[in-house]
C-alpha positions, 0 to 999 in steps of 0.5 A: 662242854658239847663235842664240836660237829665232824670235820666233814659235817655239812653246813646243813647239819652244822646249823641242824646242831647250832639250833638245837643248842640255842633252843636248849640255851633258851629254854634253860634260860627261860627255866631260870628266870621263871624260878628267880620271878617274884610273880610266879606265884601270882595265881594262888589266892590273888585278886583279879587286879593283883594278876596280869591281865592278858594282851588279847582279851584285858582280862586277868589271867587265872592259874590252871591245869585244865586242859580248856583253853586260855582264849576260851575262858577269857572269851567266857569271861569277858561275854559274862560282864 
C-alpha cells in the first residue's frame, strides 16, 4: 500500500496526491476490463457490420497504427458513399 502524505502536507498537495492515485486506479482499471472484453479483437478480418460503429460520424471503426486520424478517415468514408 501507498505511504500516506506528511502530517504537515497541505490540503493542495494532499488532493495533488488523491488525484494521482485515482487516475492511476482508472487506468489500471480501464487496462483490466480492456484485456477480459470479448470484442478487443473486433478489428482483425471483421466485417464492417461485425465492428462498432463510431458515435459521430455511423461509420465502422477499423483497427489501426496509423498515425491519421479517426475523424479524418471517417469523414473519407463516409464522403466516398
Amino acid at each position: 500500500m501507498a505511504a500516506s502524505p506528511p502530517a504537515s502536507a497541505t490540503c493542495v498537495e494532499i488532493e495533488d496526491e488523491v488525484h494521482k492515485r485515482m487516475m492511476q486506479l482508472e487506468a489500471h482499471l480501464l487496462q483490466e476490463a480492456a484485456e477480459a472484453s470479448t470484442s478487443r479483437e473486433w478489428g482483425k478480418g471483421s466485417s464492417p457490420e461485425e465492428r462498432p460503429q463510431c458515435p459521430n460520424w455511423s461509420v465502422a471503426l477499423q483497427a489501426t497504427r496509423e498515425t491519421e486520424t479517426h475523424e479524418a478517415s471517417a469523414m473519407e468514408e463516409k464522403a466516398s458513399r
